[in-house]
N, C-alpha and C positions, 0 to 999 in steps of 0.2 A: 280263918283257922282258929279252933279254941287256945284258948290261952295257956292253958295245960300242956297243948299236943308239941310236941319237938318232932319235926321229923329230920334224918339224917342218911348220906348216902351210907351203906352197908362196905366196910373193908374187912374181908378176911384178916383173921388173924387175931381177934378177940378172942377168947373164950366165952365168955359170956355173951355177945352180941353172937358171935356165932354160933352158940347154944339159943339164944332168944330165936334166932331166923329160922334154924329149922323145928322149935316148936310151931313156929308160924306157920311154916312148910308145909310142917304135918297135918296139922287141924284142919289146914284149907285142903288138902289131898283127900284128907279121911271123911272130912263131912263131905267134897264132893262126889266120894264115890257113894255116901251111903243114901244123897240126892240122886244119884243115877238110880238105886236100887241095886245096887253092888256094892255092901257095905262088907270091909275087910274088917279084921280085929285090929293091927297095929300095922305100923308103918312096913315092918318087914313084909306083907301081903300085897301090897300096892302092887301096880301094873311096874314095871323097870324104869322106864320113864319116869314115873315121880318119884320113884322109891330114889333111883341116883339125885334126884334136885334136892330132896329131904336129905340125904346122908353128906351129898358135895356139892354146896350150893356153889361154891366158890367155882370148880370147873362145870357144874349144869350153866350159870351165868357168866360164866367167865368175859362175854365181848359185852354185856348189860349192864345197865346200872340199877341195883337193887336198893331201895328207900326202904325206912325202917319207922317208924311212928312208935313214939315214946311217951309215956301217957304217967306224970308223979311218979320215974326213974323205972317205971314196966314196959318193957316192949308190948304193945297191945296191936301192931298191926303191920304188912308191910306191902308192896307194890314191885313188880318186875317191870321194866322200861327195856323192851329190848331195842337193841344198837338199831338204828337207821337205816333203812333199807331205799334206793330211789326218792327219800326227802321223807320216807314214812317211816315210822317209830310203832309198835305193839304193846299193849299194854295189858299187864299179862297178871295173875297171882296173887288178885286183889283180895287181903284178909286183913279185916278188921276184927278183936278178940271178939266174942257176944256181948262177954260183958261190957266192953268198952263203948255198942255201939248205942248211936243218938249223942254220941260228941262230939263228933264234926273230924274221926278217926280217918275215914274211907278220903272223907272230901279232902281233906290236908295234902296226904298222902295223891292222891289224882291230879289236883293243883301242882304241888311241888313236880311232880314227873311231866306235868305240863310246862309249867317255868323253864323246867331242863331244857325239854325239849325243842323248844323254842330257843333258848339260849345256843345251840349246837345248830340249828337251822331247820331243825323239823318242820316239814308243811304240815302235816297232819298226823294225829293219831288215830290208832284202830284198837278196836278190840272185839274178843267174842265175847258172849255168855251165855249161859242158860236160861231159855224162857221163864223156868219159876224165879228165877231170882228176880223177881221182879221189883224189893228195894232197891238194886243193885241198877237197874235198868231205869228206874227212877231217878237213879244219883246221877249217871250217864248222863241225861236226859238233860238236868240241871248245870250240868258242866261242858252243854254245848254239843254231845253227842247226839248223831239221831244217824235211824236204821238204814244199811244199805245191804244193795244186794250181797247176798252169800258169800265167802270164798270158802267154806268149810263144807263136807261134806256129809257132816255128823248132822244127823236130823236134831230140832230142838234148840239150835243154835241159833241167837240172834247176833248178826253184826253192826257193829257200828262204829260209825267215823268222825270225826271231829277236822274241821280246817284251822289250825293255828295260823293268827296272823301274826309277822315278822315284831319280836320286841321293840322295833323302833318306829312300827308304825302308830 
């Protein structure tokens, strides 16, 4: 992890932290849609789905643990860890600021929700993403994920999995 980077679980109730998360919210909602080719103006245009995660993240995540990556006292990035499902954990909302990125923002932030998840008894983590994002699929890649079949039905989508082994092995 950079030496820089802090990353910390997200509790409602800040103003500021909770103003930091949903700029985070927003950036990563606005640039994905405008990667799909459905580029909105501002948050209020979003599909409902993200528009509620952007306005209450606190009830969008309510059973999750949301990480926040602090970068010389900036919020520059954050990660969704959803709750445990059959020994498996999702890992969801990965944004790293631009400016931020090539710091070791993303990684921190994947790590740490890794460590968690391990800690609580995760077997493994999953995630989706978009085939262009291809740093994104690279950083995966480096953090022990590699591709499995589909559960999404959205074309474009690559999945992948990760097998955490137990912290005390």
């Amino acid at each position: 992890m950079a030496a820089d980077i802090i990353v910390f679980t997200w509790t409602p109730g800040s103003d500021d932290a909770d103003r930091a998360l949903r700029a985070l919210l927003a950036d990563y909602h606005l640039e994905t849609e405008r990667e799909k080719g459905m580029p909105v103006a501002d948050v209020d245009a979003l599909p409902d789905r993200y528009r509620r995660e952007v306005h209450d993240p606190a009830r969008a995540f309510a059973d999750d643990r949301v990480l926040v990556a602090i970068d010389r006292g900036t919020a520059v990035g954050c990660i969704v860890l959803r709750a445990p499902r059959s020994g498996v954990s999702e890992l969801t909302r990965l944004w790293a600021d631009p400016a931020a990125r090539g710091r070791g923002v993303a990684s921190a932030l994947v790590d740490t929700a890794a460590t968690h998840a391990r800690s609580i008894g995760t077997r493994a983590l999953r995630l989706s993403v978009w085939e262009w994002r291809s740093p994104a699929i690279a950083l995966y890649e480096r953090r022990g994920f590699t591709r499995v079949d589909s559960w999404d039905e959205r074309p474009r989508l690559v999945c992948m999995e990760h097998r955490l082994a137990p912290l005390d092995a």
